[in-house]
C-alpha positions as CSV (number, residue, x, y, z in Angstrom):
1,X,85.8,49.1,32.5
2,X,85.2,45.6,31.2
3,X,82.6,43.9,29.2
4,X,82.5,40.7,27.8
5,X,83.3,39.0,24.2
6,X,85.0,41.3,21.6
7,X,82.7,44.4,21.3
8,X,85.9,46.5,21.7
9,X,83.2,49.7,20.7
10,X,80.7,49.3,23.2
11,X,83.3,49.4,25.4
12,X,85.0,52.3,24.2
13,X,82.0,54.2,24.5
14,X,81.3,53.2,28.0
15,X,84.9,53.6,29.0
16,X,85.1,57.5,27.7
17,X,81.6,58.6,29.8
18,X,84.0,56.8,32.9
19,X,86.8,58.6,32.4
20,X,85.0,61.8,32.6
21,X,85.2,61.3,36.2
22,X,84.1,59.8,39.9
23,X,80.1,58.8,40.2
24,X,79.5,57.9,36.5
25,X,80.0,54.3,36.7
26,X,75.8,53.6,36.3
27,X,75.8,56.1,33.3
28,X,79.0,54.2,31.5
29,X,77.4,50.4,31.6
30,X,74.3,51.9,31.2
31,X,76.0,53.6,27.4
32,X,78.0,50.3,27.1
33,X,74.4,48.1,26.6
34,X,72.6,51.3,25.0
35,X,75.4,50.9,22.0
36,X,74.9,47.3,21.6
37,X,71.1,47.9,21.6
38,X,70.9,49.1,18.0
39,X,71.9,48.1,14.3
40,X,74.6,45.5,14.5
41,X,77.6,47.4,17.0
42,X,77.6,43.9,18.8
43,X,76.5,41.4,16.5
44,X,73.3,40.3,14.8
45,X,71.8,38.7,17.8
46,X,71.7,41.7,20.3
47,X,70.1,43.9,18.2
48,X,67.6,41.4,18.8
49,X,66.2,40.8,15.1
50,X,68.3,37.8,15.2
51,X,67.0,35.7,17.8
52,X,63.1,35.1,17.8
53,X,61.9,32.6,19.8
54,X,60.1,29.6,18.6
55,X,56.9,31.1,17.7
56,X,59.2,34.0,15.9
57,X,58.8,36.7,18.8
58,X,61.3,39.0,19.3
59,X,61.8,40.4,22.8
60,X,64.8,41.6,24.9
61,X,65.7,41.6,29.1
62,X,68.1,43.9,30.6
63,X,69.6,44.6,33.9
64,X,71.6,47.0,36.1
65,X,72.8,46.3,39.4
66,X,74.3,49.4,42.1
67,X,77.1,48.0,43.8
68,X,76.8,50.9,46.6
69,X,73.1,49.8,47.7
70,X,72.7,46.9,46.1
71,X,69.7,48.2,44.3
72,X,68.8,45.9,41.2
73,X,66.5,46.6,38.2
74,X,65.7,44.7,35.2
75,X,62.9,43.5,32.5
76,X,62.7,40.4,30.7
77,X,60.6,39.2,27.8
78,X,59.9,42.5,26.5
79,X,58.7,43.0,22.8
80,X,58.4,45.7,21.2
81,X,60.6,48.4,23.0
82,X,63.7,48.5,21.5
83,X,65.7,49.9,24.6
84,X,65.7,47.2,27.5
85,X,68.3,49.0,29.1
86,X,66.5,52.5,29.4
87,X,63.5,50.7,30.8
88,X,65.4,48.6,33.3
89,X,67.3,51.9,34.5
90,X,63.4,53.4,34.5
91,X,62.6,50.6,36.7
92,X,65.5,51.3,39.0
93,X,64.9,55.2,38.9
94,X,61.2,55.0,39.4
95,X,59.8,51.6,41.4
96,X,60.6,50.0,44.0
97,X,60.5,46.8,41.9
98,X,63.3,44.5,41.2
99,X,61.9,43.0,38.0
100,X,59.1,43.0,35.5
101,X,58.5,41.1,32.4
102,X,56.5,40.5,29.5
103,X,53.6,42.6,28.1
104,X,53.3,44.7,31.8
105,X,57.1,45.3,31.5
106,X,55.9,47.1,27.9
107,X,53.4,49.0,29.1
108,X,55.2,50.1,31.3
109,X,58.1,51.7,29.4
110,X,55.4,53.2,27.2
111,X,54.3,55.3,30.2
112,X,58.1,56.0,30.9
113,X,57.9,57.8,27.5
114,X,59.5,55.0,25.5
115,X,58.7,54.6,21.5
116,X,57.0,51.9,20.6
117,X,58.8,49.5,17.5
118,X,58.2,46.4,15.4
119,X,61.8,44.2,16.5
120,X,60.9,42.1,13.7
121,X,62.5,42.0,10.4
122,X,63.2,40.0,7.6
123,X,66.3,38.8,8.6
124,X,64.3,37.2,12.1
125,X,61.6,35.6,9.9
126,X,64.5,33.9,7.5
127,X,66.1,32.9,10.8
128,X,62.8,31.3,12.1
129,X,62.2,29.5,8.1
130,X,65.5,28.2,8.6
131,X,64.6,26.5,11.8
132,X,61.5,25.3,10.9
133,X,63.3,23.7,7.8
134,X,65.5,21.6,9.8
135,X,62.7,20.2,11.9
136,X,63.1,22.7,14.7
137,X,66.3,21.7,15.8
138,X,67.9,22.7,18.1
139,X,64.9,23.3,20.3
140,X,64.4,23.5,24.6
141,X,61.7,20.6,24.7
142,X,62.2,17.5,26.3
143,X,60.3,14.2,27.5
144,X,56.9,15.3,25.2
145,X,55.6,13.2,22.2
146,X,56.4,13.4,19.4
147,X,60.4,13.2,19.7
148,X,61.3,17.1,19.9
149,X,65.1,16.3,18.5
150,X,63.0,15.3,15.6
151,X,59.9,16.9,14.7
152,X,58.4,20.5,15.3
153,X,55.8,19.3,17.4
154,X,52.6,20.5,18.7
155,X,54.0,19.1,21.8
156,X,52.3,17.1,24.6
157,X,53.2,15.9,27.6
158,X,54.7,12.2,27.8
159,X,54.0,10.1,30.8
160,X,56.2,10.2,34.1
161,X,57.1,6.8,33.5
162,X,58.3,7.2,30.3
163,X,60.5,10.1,30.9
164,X,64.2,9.6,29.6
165,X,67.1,11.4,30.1
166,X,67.5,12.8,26.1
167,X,71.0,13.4,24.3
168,X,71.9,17.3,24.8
169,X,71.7,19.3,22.3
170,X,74.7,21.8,21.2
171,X,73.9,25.1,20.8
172,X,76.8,26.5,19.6
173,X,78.4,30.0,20.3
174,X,79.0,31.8,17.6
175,X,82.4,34.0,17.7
176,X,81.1,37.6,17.3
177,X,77.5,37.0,17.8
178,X,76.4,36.4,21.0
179,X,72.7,37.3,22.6
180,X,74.3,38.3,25.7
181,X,76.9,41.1,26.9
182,X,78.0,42.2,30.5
183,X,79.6,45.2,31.5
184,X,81.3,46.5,34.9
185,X,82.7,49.4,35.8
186,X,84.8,51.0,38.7
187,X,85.3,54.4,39.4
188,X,88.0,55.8,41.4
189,X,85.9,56.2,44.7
190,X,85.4,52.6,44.4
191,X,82.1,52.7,42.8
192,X,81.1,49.5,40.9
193,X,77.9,49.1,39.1
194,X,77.4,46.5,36.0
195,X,74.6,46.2,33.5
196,X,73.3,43.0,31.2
197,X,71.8,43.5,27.9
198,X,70.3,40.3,25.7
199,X,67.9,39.1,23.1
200,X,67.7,35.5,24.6
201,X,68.4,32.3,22.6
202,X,67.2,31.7,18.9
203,X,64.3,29.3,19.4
204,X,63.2,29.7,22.9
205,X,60.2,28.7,24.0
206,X,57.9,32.0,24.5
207,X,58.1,33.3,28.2
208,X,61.1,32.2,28.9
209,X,63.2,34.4,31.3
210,X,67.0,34.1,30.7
211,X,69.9,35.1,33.1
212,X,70.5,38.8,31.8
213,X,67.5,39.3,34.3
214,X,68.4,37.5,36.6
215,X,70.3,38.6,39.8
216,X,73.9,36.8,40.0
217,X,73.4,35.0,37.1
218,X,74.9,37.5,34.6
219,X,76.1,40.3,36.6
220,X,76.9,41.2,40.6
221,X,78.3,43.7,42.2
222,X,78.9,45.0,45.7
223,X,81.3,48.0,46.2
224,X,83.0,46.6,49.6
225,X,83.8,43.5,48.1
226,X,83.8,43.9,43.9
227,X,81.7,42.4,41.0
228,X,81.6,39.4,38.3
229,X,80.7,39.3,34.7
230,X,79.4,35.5,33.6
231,X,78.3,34.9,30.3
232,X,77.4,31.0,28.4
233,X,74.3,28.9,28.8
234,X,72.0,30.8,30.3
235,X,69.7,28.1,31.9
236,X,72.8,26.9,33.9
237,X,73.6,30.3,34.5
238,X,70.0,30.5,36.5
239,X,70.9,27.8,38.6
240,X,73.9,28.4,39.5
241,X,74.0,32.2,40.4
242,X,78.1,32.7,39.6
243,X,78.3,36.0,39.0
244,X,76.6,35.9,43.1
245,X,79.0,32.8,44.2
246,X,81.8,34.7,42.9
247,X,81.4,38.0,44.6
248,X,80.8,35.6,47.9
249,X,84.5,34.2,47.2
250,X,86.0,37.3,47.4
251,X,84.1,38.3,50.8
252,X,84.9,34.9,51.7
253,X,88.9,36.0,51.3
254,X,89.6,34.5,47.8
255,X,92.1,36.3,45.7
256,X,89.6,36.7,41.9
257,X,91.3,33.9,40.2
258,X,91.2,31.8,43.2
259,X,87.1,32.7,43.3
260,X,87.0,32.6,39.5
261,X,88.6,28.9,39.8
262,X,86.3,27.5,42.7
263,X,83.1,28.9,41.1
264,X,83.5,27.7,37.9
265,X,84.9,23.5,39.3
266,X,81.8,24.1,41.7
267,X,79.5,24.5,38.5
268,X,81.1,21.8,36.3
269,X,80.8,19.3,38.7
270,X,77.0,19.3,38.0
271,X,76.8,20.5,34.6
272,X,80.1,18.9,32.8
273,X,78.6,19.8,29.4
274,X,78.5,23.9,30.3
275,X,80.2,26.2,28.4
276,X,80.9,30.1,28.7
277,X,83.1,32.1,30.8
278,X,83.5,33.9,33.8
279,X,85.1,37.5,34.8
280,X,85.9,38.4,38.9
281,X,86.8,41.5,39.6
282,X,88.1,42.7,43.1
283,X,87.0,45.8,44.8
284,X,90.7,47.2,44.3
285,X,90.4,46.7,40.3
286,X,92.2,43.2,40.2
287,X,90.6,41.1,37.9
288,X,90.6,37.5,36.3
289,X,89.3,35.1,34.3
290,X,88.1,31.4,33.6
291,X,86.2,29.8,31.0
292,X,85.4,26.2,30.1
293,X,84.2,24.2,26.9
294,X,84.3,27.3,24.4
295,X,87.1,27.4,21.9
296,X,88.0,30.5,23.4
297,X,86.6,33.7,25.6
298,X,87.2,37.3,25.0
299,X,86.5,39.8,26.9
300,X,87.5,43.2,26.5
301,X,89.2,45.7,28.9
302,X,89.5,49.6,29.3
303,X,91.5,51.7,31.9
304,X,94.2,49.6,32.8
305,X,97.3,51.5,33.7
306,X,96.1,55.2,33.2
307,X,94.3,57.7,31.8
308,X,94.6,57.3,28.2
309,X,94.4,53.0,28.2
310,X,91.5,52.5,25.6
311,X,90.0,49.4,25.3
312,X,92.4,45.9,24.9
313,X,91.1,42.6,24.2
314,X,91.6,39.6,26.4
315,X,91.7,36.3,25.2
316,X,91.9,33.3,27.0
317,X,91.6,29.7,25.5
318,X,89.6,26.9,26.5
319,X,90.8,23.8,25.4
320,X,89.0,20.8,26.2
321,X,85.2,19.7,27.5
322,X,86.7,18.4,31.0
323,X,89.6,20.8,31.0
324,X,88.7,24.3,32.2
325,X,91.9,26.9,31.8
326,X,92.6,29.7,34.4
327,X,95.8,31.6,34.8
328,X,94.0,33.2,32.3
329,X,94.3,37.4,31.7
330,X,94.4,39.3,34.7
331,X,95.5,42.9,35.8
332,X,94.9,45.7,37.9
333,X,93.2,48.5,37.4
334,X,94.0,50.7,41.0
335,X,97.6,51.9,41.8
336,X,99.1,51.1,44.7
337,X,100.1,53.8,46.9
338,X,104.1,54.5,46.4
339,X,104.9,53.3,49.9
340,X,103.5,51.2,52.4
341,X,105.5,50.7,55.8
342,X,104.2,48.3,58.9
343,X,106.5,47.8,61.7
344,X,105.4,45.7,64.8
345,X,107.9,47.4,67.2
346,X,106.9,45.2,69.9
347,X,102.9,44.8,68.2
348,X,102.3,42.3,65.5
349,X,100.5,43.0,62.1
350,X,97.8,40.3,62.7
351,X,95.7,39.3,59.0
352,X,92.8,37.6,59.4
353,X,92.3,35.5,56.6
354,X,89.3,33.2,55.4
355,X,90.1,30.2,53.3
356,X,87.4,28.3,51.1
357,X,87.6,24.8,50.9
358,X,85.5,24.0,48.2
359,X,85.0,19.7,48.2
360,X,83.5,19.2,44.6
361,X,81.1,16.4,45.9
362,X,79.2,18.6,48.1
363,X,77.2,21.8,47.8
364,X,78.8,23.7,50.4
365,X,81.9,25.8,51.2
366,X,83.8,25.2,54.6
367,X,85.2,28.0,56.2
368,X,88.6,28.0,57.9
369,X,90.8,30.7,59.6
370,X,94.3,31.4,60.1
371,X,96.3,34.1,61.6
372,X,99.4,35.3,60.3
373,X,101.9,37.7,62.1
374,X,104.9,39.6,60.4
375,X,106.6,42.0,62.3
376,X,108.5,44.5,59.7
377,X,107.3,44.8,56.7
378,X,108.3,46.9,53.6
379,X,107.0,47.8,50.5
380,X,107.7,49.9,47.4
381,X,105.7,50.5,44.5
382,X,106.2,52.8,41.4
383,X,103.1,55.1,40.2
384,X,102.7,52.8,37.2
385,X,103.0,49.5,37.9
386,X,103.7,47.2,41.8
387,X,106.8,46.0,42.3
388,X,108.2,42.7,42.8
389,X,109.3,42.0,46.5
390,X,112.7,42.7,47.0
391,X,115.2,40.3,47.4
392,X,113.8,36.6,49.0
393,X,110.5,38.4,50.8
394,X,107.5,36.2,50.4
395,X,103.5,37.2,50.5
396,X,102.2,37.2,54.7
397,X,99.6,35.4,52.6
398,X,100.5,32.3,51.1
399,X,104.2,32.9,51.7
400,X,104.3,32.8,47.7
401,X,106.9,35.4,45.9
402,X,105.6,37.8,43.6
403,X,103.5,41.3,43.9
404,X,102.1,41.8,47.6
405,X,99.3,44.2,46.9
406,X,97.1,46.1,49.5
407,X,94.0,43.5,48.9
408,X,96.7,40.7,49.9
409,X,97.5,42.3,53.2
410,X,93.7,43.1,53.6
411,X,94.0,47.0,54.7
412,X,92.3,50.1,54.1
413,X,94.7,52.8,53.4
414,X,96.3,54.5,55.8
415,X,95.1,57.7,53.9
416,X,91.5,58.9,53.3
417,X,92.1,58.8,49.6
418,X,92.9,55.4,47.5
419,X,95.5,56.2,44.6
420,X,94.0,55.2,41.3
421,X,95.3,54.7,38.2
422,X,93.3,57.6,36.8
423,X,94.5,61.2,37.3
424,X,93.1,64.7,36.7
């Protein structure tokens, strides 16, 4: 189980309905966002009464995605049901729909039995006076008169040839607070589903749809290839699709903090002012993770190593605005199997592997093959934890020393059963 930033309780409480065994991925992200949905478990902002938009509207999106059919259901600009995630799940259970919004996406959940509530509360409407008292700043309004980085508006349009491209504005993240959380899980068939939940960014102009609803902008998962976790400005998130350009990597043949690295160079070298962070995770539990800008990104991780592995926090630090930092925390969540043994005797083991090339000036990723042949081949793993290679042997993929792990040699087991890390 992982989710992202340091809500080491929502994760506990999605990690303990996963360990209760196989098929419950859906229902632990889906108890993951339902924790973070009320009071403050994750922060002021999720909740939702701490992030009205500019006309001091409180609504939330939330998504869920099935890695097994690909199936995806979410809402967006939703005010007045408090549980996003319940509806979005609705809209999964019930519709044939991949995503509603606004008012429609209310009415909705009322027929689905969900309670109408006021999100508004004092502490929204202090948030909003506050805003208004610095003269709306910061605010999502550019190229209108007058100046929006310096008055409130009303707003109207300015002419096309007096457009400008305007100073960005920071909108800093706030350690502990954020209006956004991811979660993924695996189970130990393989099953990966993740789920979104977020109360959009203070100040936003009303209607606006932000990347929890968005498909591989947030969240993406497929269970033959794995899932990804992205979290930071959302309307860079939109364009980009990581959490989708990450997954791609790793069908592509990218190890996840090789696809971790080329997705997030691939969306600095348009936006060089983004910030936020990025989680990959491979369909055999390997995971990494990137971020860029932020002081630093936590993330939080639960059922690494067995049964009883509650919920750790990562923490990786990003250090400059041009610098972005991987070799970042990584693990495995899947075991091995004990013994592995390939002998050519006359046939070769033959990989097929799929390099990305990714050339920063352009907005496509070349493709190139090679075959690699190894004709005896010998591996031993504990039940806890790979082994290093003995003596001088070197990975058939990169010829790199170090752990050669069954996504590196690219095989299904030899077994009808995978050997987890959990047991029963």
């Amino acid at each position: 189980m992982i989710s992202t930033w340091n809500y080491k309780n929502a994760n506990r409480e999605a990690w303990l309905v996963l360990r209760t065994g196989s098929l419950r991925t859906r229902q632990a992200v889906f108890q993951g966002c339902l924790h973070c949905q009320f009071a403050d478990n994750c922060g002021r902002l999720l909740g939702g009464a701490s992030a009205p938009d500019n006309s001091g509207g409180i609504s939330l999106e939330a998504a869920l995605i099935d890695g097994t059919n690909m199936r995806y259901a979410a809402v967006a600009g939703m005010a007045g049901i408090r549980n996003a995630i319940g509806v979005a799940h609705d809209v999964l259970r019930y519709t044939n729909h991949s995503l509603l919004v606004g008012e429609a996406a209310a009415r909705f959940a009322e027929g689905m039995g969900h309670e109408k509530d006021d999100l508004s509360t004092s502490s929204s409407k202090d948030v909003l006076l506050t805003w208004r008292l610095a003269n709306c700043q910061p605010n999502f309004w550019r190229n209108v008169r007058p100046l929006a980085n310096a008055s409130c508006g009303k707003y109207t349009p300015l002419p096309q040839e007096k457009h400008q491209r305007e100073m960005r504005q920071e909108y800093p993240i706030e350690q502990g607070h954020h209006d956004l959380v991811g979660f993924l899980a695996i189970d130990t068939k393989g099953y990966i589903h993740a789920a979104s939940l977020s109360s959009g960014v203070r100040s936003r102009i009303p209607g606006r749809v932000g990347d929890a609803a968005v498909p591989g902008a947030g969240i993406y998962a497929e269970n033959k290839v794995g899932g990804a976790l992205a979290t930071g400005e959302g309307d860079v998130l939109m364009r980009f699709l990581p959490a989708l350009l990450a997954v791609e990597a790793l069908r592509a043949g990218q190890s996840p903090d090789e696809a971790a690295d080329a997705v997030m160079r691939r969306l600095l070298g348009r936006h060089t002012e983004f910030n936020g962070g990025l989680v990959v995770v491979s369909r055999w539990g390997i995971y990494a993770a990137t971020c860029a800008v932020l002081d630093e990104f936590q993330f939080v991780v639960s059922g690494e190593g067995s049964v009883s592995y509650m919920p750790r926090v990562k923490i990786l630090k990003c250090l400059d605005r041009h610098e972005i930092v991987f070799g970042g925390p990584r693990g495995i969540f899947y075991l091995a199997p004990k013994k592995i043994v390939m002998t050519g005797r006359g046939d070769f083991a033959v990989q097929r592997v799929k390099k990305v090339k990714l050339k920063e000036e352009m907005d496509f990723i070349e493709f190139s093959e090679e075959y690699i042949e190894e004709t005896d081949i010998e591996i031993e793993m504990n039940e806890e934890n790979p082994k290093e290679l003995k003596e001088d042997k070197r990975s058939i993929l990169d010829g790199s020393s170090g752990h050669l792990l069954l996504h590196q040699l690219g095989l299904a087991p030899p077994f009808p059963l995978r050997f987890p890390l959990i047991y029963f």
